[in-house]
py3Dmol code that shows the C-alpha trace and the ligand (Angstrom):
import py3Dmol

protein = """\
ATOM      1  CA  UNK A   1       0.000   0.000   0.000  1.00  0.00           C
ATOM      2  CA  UNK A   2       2.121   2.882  -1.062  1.00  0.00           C
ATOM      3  CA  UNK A   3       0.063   5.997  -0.206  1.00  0.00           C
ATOM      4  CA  UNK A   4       0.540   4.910   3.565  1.00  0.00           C
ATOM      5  CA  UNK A   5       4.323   5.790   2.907  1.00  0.00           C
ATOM      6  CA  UNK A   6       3.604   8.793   0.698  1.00  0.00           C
ATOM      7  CA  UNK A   7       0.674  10.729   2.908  1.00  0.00           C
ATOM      8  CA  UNK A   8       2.944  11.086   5.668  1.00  0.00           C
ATOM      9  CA  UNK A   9       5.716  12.041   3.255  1.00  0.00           C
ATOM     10  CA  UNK A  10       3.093  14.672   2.086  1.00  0.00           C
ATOM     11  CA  UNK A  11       2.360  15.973   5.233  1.00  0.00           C
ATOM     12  CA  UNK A  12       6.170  16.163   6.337  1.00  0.00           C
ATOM     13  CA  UNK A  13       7.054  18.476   3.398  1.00  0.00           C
ATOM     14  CA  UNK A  14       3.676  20.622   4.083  1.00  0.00           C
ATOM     15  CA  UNK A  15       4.567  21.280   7.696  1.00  0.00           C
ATOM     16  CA  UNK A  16       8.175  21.621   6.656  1.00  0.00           C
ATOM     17  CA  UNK A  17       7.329  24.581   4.461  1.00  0.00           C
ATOM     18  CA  UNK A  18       5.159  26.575   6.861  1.00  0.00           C
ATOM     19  CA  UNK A  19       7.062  29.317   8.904  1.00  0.00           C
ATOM     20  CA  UNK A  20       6.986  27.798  12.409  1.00  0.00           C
ATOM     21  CA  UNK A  21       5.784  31.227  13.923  1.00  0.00           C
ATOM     22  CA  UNK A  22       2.858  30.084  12.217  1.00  0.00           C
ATOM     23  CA  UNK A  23       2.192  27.434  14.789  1.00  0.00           C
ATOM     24  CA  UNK A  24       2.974  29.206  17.742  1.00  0.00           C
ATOM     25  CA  UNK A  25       3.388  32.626  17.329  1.00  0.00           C
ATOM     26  CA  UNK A  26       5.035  34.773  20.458  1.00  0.00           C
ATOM     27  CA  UNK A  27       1.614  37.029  22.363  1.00  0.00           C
ATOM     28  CA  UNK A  28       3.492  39.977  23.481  1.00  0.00           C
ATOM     29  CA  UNK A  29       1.611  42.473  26.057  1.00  0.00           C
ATOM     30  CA  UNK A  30       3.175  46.197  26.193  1.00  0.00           C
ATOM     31  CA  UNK A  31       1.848  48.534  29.048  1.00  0.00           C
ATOM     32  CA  UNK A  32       1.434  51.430  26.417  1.00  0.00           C
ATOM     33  CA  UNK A  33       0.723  51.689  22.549  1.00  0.00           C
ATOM     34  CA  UNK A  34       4.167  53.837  22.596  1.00  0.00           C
ATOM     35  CA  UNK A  35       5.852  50.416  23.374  1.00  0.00           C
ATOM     36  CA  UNK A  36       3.049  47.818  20.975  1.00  0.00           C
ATOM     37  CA  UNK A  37       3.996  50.089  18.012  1.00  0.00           C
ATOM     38  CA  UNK A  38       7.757  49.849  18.636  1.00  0.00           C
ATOM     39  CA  UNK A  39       7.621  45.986  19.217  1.00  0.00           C
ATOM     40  CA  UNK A  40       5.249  45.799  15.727  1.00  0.00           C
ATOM     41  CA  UNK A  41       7.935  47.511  13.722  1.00  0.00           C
ATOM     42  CA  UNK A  42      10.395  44.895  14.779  1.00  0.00           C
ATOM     43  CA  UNK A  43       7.885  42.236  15.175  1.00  0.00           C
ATOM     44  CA  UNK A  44       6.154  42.103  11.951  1.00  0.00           C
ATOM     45  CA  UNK A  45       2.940  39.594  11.351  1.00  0.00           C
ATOM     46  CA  UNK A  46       5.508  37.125  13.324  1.00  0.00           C
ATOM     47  CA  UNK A  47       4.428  38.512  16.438  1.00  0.00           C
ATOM     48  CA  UNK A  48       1.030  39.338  18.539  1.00  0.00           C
ATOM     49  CA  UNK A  49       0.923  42.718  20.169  1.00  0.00           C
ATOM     50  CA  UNK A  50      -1.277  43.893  22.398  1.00  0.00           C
ATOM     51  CA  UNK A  51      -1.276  47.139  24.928  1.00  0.00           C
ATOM     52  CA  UNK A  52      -2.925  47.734  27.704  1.00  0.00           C
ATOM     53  CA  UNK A  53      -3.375  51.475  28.438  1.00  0.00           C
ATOM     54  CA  UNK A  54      -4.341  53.740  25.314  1.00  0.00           C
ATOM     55  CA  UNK A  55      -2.895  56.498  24.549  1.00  0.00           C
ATOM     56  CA  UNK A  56      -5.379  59.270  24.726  1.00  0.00           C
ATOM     57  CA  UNK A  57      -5.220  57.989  28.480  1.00  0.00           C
ATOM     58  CA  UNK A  58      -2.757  59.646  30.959  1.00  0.00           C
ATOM     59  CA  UNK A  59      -0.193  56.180  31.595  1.00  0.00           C
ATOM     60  CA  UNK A  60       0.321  56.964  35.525  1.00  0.00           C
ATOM     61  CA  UNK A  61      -2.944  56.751  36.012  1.00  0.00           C
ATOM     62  CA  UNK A  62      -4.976  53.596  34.003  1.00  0.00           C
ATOM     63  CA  UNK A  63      -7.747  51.888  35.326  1.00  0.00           C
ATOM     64  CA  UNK A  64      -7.484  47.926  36.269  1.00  0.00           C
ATOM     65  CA  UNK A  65      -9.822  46.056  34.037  1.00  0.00           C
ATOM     66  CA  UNK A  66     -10.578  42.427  34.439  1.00  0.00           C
ATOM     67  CA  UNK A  67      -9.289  41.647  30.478  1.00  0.00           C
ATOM     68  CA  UNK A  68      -6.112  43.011  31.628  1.00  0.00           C
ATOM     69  CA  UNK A  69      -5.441  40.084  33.888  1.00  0.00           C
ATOM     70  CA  UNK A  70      -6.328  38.109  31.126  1.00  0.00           C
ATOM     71  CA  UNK A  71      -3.849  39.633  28.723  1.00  0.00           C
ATOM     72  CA  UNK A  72      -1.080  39.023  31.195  1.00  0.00           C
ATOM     73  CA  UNK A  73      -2.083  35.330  31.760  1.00  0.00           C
ATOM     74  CA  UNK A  74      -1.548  34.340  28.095  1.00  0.00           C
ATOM     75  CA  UNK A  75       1.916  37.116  27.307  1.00  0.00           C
ATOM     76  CA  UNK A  76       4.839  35.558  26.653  1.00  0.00           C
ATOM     77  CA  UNK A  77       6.631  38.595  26.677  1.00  0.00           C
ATOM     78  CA  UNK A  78       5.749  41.947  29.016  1.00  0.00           C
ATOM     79  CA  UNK A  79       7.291  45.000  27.852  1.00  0.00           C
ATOM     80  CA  UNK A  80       6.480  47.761  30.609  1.00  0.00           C
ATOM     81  CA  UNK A  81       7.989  51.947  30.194  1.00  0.00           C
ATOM     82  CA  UNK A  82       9.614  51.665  33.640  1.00  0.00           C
ATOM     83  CA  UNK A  83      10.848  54.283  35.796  1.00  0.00           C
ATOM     84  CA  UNK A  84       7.662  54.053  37.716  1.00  0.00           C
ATOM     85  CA  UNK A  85       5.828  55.014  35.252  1.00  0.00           C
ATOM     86  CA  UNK A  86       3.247  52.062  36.017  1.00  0.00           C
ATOM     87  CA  UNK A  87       3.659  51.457  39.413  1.00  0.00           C
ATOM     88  CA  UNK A  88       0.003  52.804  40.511  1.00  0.00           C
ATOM     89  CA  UNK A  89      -1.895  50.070  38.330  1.00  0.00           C
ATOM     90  CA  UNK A  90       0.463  47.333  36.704  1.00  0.00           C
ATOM     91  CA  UNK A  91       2.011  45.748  40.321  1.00  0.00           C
ATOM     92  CA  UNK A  92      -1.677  43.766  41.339  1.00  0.00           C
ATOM     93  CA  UNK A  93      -2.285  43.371  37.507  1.00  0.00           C
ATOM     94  CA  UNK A  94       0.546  41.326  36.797  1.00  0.00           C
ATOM     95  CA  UNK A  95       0.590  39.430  40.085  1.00  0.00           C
ATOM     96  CA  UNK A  96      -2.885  38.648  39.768  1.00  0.00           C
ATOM     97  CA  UNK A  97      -1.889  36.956  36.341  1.00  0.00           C
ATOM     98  CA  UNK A  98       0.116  34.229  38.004  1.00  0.00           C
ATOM     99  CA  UNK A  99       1.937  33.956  34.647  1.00  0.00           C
ATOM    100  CA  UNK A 100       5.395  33.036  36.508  1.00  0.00           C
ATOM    101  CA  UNK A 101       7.349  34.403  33.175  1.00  0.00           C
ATOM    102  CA  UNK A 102       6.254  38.293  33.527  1.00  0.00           C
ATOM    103  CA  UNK A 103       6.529  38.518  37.025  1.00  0.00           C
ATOM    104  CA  UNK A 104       8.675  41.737  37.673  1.00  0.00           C
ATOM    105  CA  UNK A 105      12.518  40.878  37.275  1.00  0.00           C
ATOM    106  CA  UNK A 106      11.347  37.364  35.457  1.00  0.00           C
ATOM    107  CA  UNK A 107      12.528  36.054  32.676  1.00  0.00           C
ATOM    108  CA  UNK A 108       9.893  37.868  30.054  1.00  0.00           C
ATOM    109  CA  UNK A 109       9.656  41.233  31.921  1.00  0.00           C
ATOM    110  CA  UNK A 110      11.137  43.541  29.568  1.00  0.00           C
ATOM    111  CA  UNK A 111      11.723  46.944  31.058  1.00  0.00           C
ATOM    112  CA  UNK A 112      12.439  48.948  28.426  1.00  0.00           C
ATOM    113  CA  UNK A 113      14.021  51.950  30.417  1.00  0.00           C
ATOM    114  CA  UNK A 114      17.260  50.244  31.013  1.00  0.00           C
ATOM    115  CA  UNK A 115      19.688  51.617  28.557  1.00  0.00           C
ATOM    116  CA  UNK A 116      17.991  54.746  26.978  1.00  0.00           C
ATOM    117  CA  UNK A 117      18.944  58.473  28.000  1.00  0.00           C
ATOM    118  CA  UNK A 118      16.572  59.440  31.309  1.00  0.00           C
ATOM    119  CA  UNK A 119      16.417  62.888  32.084  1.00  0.00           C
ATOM    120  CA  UNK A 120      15.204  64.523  35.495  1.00  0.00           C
ATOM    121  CA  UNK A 121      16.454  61.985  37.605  1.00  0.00           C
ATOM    122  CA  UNK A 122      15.966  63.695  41.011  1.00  0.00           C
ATOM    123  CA  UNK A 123      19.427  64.664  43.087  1.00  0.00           C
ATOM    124  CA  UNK A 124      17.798  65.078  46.006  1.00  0.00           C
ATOM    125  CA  UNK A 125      15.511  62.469  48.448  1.00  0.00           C
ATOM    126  CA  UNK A 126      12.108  62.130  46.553  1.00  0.00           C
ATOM    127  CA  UNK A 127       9.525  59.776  47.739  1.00  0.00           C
ATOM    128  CA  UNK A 128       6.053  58.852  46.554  1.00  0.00           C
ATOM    129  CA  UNK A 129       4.558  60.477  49.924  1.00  0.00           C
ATOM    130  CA  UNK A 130       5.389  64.021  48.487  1.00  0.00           C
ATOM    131  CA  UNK A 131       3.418  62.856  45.799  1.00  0.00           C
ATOM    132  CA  UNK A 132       5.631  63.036  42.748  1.00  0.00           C
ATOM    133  CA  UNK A 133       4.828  60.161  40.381  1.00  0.00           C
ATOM    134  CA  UNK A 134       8.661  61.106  38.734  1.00  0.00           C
ATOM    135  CA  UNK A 135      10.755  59.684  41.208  1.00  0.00           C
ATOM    136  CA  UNK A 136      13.503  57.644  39.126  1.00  0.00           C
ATOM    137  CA  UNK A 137      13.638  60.238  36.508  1.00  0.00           C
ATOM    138  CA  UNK A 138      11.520  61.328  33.951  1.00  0.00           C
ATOM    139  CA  UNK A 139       9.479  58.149  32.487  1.00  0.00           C
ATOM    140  CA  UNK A 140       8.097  60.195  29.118  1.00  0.00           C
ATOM    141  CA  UNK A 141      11.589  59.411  27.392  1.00  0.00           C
ATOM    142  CA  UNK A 142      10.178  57.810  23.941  1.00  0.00           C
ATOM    143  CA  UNK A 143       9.782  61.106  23.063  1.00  0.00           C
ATOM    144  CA  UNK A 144      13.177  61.463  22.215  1.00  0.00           C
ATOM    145  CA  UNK A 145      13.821  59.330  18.728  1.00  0.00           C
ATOM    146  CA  UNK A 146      16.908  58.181  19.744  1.00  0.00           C
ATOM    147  CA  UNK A 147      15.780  56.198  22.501  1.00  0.00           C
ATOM    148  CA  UNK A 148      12.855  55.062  20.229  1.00  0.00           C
ATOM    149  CA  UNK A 149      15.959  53.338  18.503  1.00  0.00           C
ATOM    150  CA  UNK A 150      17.340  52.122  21.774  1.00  0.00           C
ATOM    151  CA  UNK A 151      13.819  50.788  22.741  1.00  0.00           C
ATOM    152  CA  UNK A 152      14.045  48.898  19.299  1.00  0.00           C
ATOM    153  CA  UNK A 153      17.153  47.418  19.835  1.00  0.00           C
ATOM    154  CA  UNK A 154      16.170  46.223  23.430  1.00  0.00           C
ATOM    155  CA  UNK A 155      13.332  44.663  21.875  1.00  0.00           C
ATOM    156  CA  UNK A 156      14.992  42.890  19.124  1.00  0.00           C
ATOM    157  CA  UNK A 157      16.956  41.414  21.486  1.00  0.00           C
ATOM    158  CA  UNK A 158      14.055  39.802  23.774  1.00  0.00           C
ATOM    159  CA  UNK A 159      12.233  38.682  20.577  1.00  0.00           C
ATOM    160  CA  UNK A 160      14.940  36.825  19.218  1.00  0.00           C
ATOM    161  CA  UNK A 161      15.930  35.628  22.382  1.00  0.00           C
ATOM    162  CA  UNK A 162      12.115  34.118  22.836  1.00  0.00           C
ATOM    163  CA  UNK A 163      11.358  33.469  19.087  1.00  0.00           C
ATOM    164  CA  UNK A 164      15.034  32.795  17.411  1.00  0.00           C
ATOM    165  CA  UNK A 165      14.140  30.927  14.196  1.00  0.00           C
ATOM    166  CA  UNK A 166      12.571  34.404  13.099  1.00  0.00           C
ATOM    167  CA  UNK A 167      16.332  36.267  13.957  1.00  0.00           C
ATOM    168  CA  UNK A 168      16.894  37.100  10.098  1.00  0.00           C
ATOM    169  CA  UNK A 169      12.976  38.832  10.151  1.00  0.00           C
ATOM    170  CA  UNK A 170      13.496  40.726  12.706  1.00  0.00           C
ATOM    171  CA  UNK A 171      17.220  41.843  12.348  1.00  0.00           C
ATOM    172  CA  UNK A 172      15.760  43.357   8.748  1.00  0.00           C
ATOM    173  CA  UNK A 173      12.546  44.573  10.340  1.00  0.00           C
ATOM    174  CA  UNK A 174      14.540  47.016  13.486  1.00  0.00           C
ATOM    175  CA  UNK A 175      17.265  48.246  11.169  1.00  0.00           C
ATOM    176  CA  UNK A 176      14.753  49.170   8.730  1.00  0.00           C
ATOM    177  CA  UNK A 177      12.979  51.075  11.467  1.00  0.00           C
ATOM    178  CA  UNK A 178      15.622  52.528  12.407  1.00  0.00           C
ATOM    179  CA  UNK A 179      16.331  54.031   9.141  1.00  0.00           C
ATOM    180  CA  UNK A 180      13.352  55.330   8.765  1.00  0.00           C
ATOM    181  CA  UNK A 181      13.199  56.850  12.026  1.00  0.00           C
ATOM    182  CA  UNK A 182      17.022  58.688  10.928  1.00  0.00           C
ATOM    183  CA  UNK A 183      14.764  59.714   7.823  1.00  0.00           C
ATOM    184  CA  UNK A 184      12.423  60.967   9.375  1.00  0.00           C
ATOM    185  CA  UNK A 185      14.577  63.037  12.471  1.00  0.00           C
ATOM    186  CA  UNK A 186      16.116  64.898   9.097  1.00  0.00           C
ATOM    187  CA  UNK A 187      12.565  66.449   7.709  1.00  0.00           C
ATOM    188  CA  UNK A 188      11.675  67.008  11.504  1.00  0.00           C
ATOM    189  CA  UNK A 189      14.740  68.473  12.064  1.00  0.00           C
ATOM    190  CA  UNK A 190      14.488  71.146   9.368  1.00  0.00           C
ATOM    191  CA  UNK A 191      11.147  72.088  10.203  1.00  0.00           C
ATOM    192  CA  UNK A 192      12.159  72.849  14.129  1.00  0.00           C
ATOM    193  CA  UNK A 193      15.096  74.576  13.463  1.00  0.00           C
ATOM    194  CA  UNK A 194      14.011  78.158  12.908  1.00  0.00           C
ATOM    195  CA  UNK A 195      12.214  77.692  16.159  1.00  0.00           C
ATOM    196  CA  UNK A 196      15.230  76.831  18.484  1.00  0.00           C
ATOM    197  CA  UNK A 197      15.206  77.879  21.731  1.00  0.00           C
ATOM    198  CA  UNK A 198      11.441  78.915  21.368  1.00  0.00           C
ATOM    199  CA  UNK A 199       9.899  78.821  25.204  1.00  0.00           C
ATOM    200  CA  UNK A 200       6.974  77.639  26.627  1.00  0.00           C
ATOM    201  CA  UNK A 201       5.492  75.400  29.339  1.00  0.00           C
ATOM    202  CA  UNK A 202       3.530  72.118  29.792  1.00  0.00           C
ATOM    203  CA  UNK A 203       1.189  70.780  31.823  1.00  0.00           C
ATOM    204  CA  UNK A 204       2.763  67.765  33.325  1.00  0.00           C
ATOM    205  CA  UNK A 205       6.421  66.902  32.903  1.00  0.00           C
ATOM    206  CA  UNK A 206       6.169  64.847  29.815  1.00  0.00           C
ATOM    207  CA  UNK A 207       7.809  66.158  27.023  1.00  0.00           C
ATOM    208  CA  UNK A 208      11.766  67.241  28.299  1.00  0.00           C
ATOM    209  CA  UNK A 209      13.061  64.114  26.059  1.00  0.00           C
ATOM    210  CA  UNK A 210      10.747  65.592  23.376  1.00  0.00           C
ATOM    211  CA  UNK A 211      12.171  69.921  23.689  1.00  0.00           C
ATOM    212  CA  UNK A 212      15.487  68.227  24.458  1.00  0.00           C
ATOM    213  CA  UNK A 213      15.738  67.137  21.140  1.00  0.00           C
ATOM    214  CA  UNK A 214      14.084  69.924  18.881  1.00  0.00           C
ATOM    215  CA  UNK A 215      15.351  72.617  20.441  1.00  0.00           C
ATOM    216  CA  UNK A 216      12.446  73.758  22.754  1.00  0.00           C
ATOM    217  CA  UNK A 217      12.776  75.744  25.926  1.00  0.00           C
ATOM    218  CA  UNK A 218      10.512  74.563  28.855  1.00  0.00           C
ATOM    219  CA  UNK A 219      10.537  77.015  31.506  1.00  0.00           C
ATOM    220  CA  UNK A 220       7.601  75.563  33.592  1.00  0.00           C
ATOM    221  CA  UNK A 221       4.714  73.816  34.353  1.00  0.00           C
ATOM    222  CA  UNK A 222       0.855  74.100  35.400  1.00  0.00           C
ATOM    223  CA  UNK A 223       0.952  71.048  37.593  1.00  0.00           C
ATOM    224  CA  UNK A 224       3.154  72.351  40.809  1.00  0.00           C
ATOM    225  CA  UNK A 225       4.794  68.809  40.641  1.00  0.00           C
ATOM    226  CA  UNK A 226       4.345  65.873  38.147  1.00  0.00           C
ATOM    227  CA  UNK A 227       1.153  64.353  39.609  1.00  0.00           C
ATOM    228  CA  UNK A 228       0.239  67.299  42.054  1.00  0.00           C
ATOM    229  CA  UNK A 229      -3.123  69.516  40.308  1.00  0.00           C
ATOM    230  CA  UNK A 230      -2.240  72.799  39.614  1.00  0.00           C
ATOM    231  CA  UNK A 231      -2.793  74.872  42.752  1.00  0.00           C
ATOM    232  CA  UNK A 232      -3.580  78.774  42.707  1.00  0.00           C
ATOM    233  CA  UNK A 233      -0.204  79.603  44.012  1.00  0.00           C
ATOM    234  CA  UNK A 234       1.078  78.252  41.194  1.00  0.00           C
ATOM    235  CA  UNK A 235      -0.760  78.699  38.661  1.00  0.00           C
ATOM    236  CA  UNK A 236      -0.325  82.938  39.836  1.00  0.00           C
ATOM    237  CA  UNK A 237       3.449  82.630  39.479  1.00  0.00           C
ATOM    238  CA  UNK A 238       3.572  80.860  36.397  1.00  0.00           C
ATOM    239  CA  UNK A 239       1.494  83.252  35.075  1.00  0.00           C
ATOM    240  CA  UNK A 240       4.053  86.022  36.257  1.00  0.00           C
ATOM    241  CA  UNK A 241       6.725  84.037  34.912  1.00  0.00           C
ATOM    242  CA  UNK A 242       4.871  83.870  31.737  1.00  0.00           C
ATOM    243  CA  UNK A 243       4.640  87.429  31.445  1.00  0.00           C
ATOM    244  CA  UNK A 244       7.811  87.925  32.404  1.00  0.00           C
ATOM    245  CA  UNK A 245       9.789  85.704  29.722  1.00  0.00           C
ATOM    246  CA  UNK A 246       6.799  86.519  27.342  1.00  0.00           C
ATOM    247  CA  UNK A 247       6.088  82.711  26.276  1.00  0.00           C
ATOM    248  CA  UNK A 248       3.024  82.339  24.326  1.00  0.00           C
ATOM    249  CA  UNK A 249       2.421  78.558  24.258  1.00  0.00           C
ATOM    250  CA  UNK A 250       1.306  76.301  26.851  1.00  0.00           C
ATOM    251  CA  UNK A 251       1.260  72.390  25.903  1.00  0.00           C
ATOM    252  CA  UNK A 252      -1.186  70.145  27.329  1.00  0.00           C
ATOM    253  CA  UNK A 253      -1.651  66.556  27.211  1.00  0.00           C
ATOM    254  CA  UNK A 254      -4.935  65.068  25.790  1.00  0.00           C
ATOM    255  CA  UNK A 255      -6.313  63.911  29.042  1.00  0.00           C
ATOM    256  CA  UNK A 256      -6.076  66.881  31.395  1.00  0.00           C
ATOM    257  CA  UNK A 257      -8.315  69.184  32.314  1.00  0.00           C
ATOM    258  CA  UNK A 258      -8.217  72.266  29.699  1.00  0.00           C
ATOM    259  CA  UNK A 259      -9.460  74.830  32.671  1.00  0.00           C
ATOM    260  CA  UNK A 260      -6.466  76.022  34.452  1.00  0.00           C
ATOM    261  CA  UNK A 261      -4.321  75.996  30.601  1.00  0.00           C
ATOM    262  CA  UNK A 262      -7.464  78.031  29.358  1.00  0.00           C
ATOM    263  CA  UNK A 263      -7.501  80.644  32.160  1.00  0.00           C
ATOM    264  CA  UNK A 264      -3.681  80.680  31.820  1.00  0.00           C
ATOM    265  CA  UNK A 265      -4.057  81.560  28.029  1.00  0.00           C
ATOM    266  CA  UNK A 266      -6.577  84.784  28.770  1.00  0.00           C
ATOM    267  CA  UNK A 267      -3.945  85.979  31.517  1.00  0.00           C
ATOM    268  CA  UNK A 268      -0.726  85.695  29.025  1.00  0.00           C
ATOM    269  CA  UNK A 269      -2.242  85.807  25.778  1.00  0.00           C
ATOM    270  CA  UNK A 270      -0.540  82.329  25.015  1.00  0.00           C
ATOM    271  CA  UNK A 271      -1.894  80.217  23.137  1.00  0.00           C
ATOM    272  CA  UNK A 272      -3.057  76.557  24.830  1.00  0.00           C
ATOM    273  CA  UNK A 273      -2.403  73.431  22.150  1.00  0.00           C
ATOM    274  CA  UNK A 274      -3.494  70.033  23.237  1.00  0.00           C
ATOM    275  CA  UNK A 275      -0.487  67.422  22.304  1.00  0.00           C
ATOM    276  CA  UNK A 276      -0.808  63.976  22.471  1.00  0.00           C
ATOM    277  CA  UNK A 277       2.585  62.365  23.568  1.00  0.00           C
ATOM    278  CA  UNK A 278       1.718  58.769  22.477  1.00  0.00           C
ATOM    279  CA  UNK A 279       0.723  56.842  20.062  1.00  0.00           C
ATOM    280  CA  UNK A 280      -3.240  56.238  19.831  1.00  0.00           C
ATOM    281  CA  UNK A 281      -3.134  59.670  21.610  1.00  0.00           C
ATOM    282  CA  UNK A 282      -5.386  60.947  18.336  1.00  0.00           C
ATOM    283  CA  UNK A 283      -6.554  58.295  15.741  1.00  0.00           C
ATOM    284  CA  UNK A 284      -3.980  59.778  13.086  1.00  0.00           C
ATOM    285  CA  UNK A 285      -1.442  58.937  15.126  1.00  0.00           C
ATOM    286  CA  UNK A 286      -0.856  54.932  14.429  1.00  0.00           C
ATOM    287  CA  UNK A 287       2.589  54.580  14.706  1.00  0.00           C
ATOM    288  CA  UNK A 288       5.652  55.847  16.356  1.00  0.00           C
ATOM    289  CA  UNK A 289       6.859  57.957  13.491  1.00  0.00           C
ATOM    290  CA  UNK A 290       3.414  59.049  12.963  1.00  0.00           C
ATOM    291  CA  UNK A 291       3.785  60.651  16.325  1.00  0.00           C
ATOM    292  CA  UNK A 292       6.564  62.903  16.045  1.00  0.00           C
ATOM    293  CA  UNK A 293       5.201  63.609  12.342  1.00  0.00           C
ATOM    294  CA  UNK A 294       1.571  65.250  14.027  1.00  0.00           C
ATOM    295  CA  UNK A 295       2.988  66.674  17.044  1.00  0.00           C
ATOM    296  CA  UNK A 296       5.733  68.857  14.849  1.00  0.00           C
ATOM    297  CA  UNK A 297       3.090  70.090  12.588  1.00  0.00           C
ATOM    298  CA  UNK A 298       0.807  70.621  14.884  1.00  0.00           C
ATOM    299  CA  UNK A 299       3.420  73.038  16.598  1.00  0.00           C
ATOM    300  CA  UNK A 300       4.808  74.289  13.569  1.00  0.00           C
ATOM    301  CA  UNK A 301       1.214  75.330  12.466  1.00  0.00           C
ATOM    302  CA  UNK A 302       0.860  76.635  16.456  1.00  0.00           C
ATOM    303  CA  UNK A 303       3.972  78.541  16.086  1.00  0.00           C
ATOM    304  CA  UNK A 304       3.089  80.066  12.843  1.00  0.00           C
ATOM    305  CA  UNK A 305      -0.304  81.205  13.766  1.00  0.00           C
ATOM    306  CA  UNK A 306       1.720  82.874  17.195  1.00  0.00           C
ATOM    307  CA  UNK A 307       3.544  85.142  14.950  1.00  0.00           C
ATOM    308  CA  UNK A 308       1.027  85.925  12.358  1.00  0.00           C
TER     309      UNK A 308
END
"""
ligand_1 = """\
1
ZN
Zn 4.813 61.617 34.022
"""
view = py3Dmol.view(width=600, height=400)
view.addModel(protein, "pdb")
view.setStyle({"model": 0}, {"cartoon": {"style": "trace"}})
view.addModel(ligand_1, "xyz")
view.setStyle({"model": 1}, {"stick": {}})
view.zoomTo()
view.show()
């Protein structure tokens, strides 16, 4: 009976042709869509990606939801921000998982913070009690492209280390994103520069990585401390300050209050711009280079309309 030697046969060379990620293909969970649109540009359709916060939401501050839990049982990977950044709703998440490989320091805990360029770190004692949600630095740093390149790299690394018969995939995949990225910095680059040194203030400490980089001047802030509200004390000598060093924009991330920036704008005559800092932070903005790409035009076109 030769087709009971040949089926097999068959079905040997089938399975022999099919990628193997095919069969089991890694399920990676990311904390933020910053870090599940870094991991897809290295990852490819060989990979799952999933994140849990979104980013129109402020990432100190998510809210635990049951399907978490269930992300974090099935991950084979966990790829958090660090520096804190999740502390105040990840901890009971991924303990609650029981998935032994993401448990903080395990194997498939990725913290992506560990080699890129932190800024603020704190020289003095700071402790959650005095209520800063900074206090191992400034957690906002994939705002600066170069780390996004880092972040890559650190990423590469844990996929191949977890997946390694796709190595070749997604050696190709990161240095292609990271020449796009060096693309990109040069038409972002051009457009900033006649804007150097340009000041103006935030609402919560998330974007020194981001002015760092393209030449922006922060002199302050409406919260009083990076997780405090803005208080009236504050909020009067910031306005002074302001008026003083005559800025005329005040950036504010997507999911803060618009009341104290607004009332800030009719004392100074600044003008208040809503910037998202992450990906998913408007629906335009689907990928990493996507975000620099809208938040630079969107202050270019600010800028422009300052001076007109
Ligand atoms: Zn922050």
């Amino acid at each position: 009976m030769r087709w009971r030697t040949l089926v097999p046969a068959v079905l040997v060379a089938a399975l022999a042709s099919w990628p193997v990620s095919a069969a089991a293909k890694l399920y990676v969970v990311t904390t933020t869509e910053d870090l599940a649109a870094i991991t897809r540009e290295v990852g490819g359709d060989r990979i799952d990606v999933e994140a849990i916060a979104r980013g129109y939401q402020d990432p100190h501050f998510v809210e635990a939801k049951p399907s978490f839990i269930l992300k974090l049982q099935r991950a084979n990977l966990l790829i958090v921000v660090g520096r804190e950044l999740e502390v105040g709703w990840l901890p009971p998440l991924i303990q609650q998982s029981r998935n032994t490989k993401i448990q903080v320091g395990a194997e498939n805990y990725l913290d992506a913070s560990a080699r890129v360029k932190i800024l603020d770190i704190p020289t003095g004692e700071i402790t959650r009690a005095m209520g800063d949600v900074h206090p191992l630095g400034n957690p906002h740093y994939w705002l600066d492209p170069e780390n996004g390149r880092i972040m890559a790299k650190a990423i590469l690394a844990a996929l191949v280390r977890l997946q390694p018969v796709d190595r070749a995939y997604f050696e190709q995949r990161e240095a292609d994103f990271e020449r796009r990225v060096r693309e990109a910095e040069k038409r972002w680059d051009a457009m900033m520069a006649p804007y150097k040194g340009l000041k103006a203030v935030t609402y919560h400490r998330s974007l020194p990585n981001f002015a760092g980089r393209f030449g922006l001047n922060i002199i302050g802030y409406v919260e009083p401390r990076p997780g405090i509200p803005p208080t009236p004390g504050h909020t009067l000598a910031l306005i002074n300050e302001m008026t003083r060093q005559n800025v005329k924009l005040v950036l504010v991330e997507p999911y803060f209050d618009l009341k104290t920036p607004n009332a800030i704008g009719r004392s100074t005559g600044a003008k208040v711009l809503v910037m998202p800092p992450s990906v998913g932070g408007v629906k335009e903005i689907t990928d990493y280079v996507k975000l620099f790409d809208y938040n630079i035009n969107l202050l270019v076109s600010a800028i422009k309309s300052l001076s007109s």
